[in-house]
C-alpha positions as CSV (number, residue, x, y, z in Angstrom):
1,X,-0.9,8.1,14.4
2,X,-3.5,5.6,15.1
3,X,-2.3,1.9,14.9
4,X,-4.6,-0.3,17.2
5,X,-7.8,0.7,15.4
6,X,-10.4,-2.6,14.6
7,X,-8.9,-4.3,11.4
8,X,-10.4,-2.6,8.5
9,X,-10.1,-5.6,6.4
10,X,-10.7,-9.4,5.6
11,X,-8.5,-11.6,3.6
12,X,-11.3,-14.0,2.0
13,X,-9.9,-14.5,-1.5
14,X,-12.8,-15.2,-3.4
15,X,-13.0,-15.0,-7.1
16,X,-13.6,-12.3,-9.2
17,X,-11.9,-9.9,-6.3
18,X,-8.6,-8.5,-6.2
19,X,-6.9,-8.5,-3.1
20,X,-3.2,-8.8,-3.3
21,X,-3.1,-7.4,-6.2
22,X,-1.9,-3.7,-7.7
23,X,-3.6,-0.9,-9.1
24,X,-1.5,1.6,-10.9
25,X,-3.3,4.4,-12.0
26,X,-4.2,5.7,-15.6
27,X,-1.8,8.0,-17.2
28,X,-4.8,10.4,-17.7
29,X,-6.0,9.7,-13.9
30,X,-7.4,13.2,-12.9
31,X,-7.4,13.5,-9.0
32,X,-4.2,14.6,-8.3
33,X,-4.0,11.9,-5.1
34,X,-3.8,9.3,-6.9
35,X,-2.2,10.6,-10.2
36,X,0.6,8.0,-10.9
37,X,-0.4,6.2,-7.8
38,X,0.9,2.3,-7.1
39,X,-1.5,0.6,-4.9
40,X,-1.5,-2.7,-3.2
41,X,-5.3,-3.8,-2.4
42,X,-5.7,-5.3,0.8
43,X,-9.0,-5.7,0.7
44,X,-11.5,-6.5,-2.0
45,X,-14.9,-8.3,-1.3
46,X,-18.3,-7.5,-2.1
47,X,-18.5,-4.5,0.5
48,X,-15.8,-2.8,-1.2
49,X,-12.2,-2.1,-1.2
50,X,-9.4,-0.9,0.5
51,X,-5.7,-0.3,-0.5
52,X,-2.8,1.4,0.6
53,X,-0.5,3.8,-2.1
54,X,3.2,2.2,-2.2
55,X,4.9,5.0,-3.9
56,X,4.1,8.9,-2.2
57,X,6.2,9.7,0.5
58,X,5.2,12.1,3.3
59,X,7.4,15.4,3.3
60,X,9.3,15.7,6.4
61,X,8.1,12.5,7.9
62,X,10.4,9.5,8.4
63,X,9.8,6.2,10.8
64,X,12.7,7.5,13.5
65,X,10.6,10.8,14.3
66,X,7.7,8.7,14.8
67,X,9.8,6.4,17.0
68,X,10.2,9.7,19.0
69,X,6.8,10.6,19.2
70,X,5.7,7.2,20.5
71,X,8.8,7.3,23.2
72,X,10.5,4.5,22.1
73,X,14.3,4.0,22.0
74,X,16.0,3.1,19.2
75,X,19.1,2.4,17.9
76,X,18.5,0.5,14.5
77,X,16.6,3.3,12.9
78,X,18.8,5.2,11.0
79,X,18.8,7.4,7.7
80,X,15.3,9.0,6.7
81,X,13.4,5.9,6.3
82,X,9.8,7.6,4.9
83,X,6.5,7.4,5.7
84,X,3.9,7.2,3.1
85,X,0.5,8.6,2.2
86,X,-1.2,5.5,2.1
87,X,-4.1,7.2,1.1
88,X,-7.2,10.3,1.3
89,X,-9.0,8.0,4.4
90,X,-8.4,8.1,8.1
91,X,-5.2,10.0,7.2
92,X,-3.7,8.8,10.8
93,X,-4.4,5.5,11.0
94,X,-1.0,3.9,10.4
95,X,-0.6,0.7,8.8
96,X,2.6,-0.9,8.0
97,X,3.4,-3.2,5.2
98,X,6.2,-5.9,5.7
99,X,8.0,-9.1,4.7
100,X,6.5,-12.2,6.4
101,X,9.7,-13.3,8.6
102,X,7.4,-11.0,11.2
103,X,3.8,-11.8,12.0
104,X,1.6,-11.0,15.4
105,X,-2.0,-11.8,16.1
106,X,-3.1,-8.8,14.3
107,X,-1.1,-9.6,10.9
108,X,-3.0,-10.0,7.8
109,X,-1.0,-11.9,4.4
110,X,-1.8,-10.4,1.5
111,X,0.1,-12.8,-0.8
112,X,3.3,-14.5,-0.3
113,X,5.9,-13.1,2.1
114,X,3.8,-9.9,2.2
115,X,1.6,-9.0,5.2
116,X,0.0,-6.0,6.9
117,X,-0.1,-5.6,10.5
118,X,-1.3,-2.2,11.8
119,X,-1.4,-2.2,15.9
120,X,1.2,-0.7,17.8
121,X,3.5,-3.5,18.5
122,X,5.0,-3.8,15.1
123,X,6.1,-0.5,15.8
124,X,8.0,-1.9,19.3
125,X,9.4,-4.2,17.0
126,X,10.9,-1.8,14.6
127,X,12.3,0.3,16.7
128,X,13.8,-2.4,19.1
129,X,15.4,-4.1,15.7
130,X,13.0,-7.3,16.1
131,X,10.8,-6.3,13.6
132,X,10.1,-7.0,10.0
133,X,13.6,-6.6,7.7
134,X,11.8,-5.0,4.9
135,X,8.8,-2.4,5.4
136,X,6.6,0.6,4.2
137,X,4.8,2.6,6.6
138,X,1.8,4.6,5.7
139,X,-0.8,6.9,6.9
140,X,-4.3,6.5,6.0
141,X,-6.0,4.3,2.9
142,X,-7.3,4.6,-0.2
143,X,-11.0,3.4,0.1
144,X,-13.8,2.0,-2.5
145,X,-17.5,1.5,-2.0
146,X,-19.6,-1.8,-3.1
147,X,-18.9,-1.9,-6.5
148,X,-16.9,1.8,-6.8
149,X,-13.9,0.3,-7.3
150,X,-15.9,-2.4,-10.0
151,X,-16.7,0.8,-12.0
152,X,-13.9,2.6,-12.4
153,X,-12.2,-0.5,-14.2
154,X,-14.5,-0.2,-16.2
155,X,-13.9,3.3,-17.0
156,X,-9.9,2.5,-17.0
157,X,-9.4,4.2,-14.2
158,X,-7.0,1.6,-13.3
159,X,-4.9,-1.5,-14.8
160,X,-4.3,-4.1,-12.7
161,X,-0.5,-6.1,-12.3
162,X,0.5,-9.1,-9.9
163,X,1.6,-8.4,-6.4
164,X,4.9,-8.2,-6.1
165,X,7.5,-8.2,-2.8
166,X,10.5,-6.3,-5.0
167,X,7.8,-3.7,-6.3
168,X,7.1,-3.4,-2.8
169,X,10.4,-3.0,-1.2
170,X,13.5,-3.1,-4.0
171,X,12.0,-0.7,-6.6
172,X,13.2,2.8,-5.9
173,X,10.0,5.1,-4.9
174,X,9.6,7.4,-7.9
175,X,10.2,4.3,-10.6
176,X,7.3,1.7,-9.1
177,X,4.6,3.0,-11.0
178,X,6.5,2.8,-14.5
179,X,8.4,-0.4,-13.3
180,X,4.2,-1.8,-12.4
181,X,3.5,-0.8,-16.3
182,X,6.4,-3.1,-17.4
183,X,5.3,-5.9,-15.5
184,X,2.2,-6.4,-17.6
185,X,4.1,-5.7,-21.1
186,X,3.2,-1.8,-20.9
187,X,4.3,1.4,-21.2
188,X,1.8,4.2,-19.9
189,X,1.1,5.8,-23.1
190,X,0.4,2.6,-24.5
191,X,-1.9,1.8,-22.1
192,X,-3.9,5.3,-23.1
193,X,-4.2,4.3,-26.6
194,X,-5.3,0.5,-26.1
195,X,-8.0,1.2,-23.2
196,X,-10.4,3.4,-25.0
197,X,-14.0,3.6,-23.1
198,X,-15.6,1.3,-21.6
């Protein structure tokens, strides 16, 4: 797990671009990666996009083996806390999603009283009980080229819902991408039938 990579990502919020915001993926979404996939864009600017997936777990991968791995001691890491396939890019690089009462140099806010920080440290922090009280830690990203990510909204590809902590953190795993549907007034198959092409 890489975590001290270069930042992949800038925060400008221009308009017209949708960082901070979620993508939940079409019910008739056909790569199987992303099918039923909740993701929190981190980046959106002209050059592209890049988001991580908030609801796939890792199989047999939870934070305290990773704690482990990197050598650290711990004693506040308990249970089977999950990692998460954050997406089909740089499927080690880890990045770690959290509530704001934790920020470093490195952290990036994505919208209020969500940042990302993705170096090390946060890590340390974790597993020495000073880090962030609420978190999601994922490998890898979901990436978009200039204007890719443009063109499969227009294809439907994707609806788009507000950012939201509790989706983030308080919404069990396997309900966030219906639970992302009701925030906008939706229900999946709904969604089919109103989209059409574009």
């Amino acid at each position: 797990m890489n975590l001290d990579d270069p930042p992949l990502y800038s925060m400008s919020s221009s308009e017209g671009y949708l960082a901070g915001k979620i993508l939940l993926a079409s019910p008739n979404m056909t790569d199987g990666r992303f099918r039923q996939a909740v993701i929190l864009l981190c980046q959106h600017n002209a050059e592209g996009a890049m988001g991580i997936i908030l609801n796939k777990p890792l199989p047999n991968m939870q934070v305290g083996e990773l704690i482990k791995q990197f050598d650290l001691e711990t004693d506040s890491i308990t249970g089977a806390e999950p990692i998460y396939f954050g997406g089909p890019v740089e499927s080690v690089r880890g990045f770690v999603l959290h509530t704001d009462e934790y920020v470093s140099p490195e952290t990036q806010s994505i919208f209020p009283h969500v940042n990302l920080t993705a170096t090390i440290d946060v890590v340390r922090h974790i597993a020495g009980n000073t880090g962030p009280r609420k978190r999601l830690m994922a490998l890898g990203y979901a990436g978009w080229d200039s204007g890719q990510l443009e063109r499969e909204l227009q294809e439907n590809a994707w609806l788009v819902a507000e950012g939201s902590e509790a989706l983030l953190f308080d919404v069990p795993v396997d309900a966030r991408w219906h639970i992302g549907y009701e925030s906008v007034g939706l229900e999946p198959t709904r969604f089919m039938e109103t989209s059409g092409s574009a």
